[in-house]
C-alpha positions in Angstrom: 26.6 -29.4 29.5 24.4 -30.6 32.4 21.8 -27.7 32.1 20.7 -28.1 28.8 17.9 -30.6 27.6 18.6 -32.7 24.7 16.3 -32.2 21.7 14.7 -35.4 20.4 14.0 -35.4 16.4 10.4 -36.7 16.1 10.0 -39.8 13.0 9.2 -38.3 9.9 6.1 -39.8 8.3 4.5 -39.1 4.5 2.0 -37.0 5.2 -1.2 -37.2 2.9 -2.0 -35.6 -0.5 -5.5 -34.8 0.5 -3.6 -33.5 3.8 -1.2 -30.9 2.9 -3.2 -29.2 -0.1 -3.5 -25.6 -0.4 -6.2 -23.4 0.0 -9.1 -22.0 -2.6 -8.9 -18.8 -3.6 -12.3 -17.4 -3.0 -13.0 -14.5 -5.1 -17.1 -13.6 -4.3 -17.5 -9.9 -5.7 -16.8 -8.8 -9.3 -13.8 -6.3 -8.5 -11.9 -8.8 -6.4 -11.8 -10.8 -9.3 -10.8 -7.7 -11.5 -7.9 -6.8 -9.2 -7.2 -10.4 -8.6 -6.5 -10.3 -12.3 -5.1 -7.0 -12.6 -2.2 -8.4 -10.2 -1.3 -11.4 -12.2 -1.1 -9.4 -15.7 0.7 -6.8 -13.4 3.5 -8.9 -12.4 3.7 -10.9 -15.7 4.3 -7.5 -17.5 6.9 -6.7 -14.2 9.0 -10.1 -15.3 8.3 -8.9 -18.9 10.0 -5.5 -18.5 12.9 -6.9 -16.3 13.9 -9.6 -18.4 13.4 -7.0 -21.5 16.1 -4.8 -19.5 18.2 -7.6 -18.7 18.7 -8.5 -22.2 19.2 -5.1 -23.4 
């Protein structure tokens, strides 16, 4: 097909440790810490309850 342009696969190169890190999680006031944790013991009693169901 003469109208359509030919895409080129750019060379993979590693990239960095340092480079593709994460982010922080920045937590400056007292309740977003509270509901920070509130969320993870929310969703480890979630898997909890569903593999308690599953195996019931």
């Amino acid at each position: 097909m003469a109208g359509k342009s030919q895409i080129s696969n750019p060379v993979e190169r590693p990239h960095a440790g340092q480079d593709v890190r994460q982010g922080e999680i920045i937590l400056r006031k007292r309740w977003q810490r509270a509901l920070f944790a509130g969320d993870l013991a929310g969703i480890a009693l979630l898997c909890l309850g569903l593999a308690f169901l599953a195996l019931s």
